[in-house]
C-alpha positions in Angstrom: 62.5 51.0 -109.8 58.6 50.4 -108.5 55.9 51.4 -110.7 53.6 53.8 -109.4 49.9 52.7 -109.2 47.1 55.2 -110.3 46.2 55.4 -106.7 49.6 56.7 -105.1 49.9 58.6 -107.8 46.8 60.2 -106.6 47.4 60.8 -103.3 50.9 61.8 -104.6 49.4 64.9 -106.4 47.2 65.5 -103.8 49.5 66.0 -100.9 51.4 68.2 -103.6 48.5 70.0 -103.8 47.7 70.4 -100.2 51.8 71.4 -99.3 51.8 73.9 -102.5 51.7 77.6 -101.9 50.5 78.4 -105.8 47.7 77.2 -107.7 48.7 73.7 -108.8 47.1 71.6 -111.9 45.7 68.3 -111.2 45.1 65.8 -113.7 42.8 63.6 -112.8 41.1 60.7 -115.0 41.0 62.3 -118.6 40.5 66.0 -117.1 42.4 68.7 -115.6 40.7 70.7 -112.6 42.6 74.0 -111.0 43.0 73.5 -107.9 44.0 76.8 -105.4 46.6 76.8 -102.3 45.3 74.3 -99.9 44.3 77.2 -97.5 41.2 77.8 -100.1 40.4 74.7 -100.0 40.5 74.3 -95.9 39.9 78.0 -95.1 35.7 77.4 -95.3 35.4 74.6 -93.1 38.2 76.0 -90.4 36.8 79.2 -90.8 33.2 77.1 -89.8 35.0 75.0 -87.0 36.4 78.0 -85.9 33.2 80.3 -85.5 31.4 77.1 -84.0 34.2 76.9 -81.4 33.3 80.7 -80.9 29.9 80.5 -80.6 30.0 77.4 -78.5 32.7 79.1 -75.9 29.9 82.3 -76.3 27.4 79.9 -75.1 29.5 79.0 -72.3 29.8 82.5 -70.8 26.5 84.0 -71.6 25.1 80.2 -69.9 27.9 81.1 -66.6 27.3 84.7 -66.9 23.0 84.1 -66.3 23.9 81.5 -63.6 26.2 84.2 -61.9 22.9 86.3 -62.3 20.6 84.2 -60.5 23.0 82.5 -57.8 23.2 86.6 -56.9 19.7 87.8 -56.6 19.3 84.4 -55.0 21.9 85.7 -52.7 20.8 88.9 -52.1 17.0 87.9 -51.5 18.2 85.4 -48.8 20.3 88.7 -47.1 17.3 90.7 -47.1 15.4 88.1 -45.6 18.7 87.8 -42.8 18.3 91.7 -42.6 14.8 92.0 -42.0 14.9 89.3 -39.2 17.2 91.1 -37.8 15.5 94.4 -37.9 12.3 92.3 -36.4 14.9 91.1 -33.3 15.9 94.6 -32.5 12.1 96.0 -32.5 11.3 92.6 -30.5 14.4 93.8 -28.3 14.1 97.5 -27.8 10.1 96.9 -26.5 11.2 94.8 -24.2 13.7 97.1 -22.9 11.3 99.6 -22.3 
């Protein structure tokens, strides 16, 4: 049977740790720490990632929704310019047909 180094022994208890649904003692050098679920342990920094990934994709709209904004008053100034030429051909029209 292979002896264990210290190291895989290590990463041993960790992965324990991290696959464990209860709170788990780890001994490590001459200590022992309490470690919780792995979830406690991940749940900040997915929580984080997470509310980044919200606030990025927030970003994203609010940046398309202002675009949407401007591409339509761009829109509608460049109809009423189209209207008001036309409104300038029919006065330009009706004095010549009287």
């Amino acid at each position: 049977m292979k002896m264990m180094s210290e190291e895989d022994a290590l990463e041993t208890n960790v992965s324990e740790i991290l696959d464990s649904p209860e709170t788990t003692t780890l001994p490590l050098f001459e200590g022992q720490f309490q470690w919780n679920k792995a979830s406690s342990l991940k749940t900040p920094l997915s929580e984080n990632l997470t509310q980044k990934h919200l606030m990025d994709k927030r970003l994203a709209i609010a940046d398309l929704e202002k675009q949407k904004l401007e591409n339509d008053l761009k829109f509608q100034k460049e109809e009423q310019a189209l209207k008001l030429e036309l409104l300038k051909l029919q006065i330009i029209n009706e004095k010549k047909r009287l």
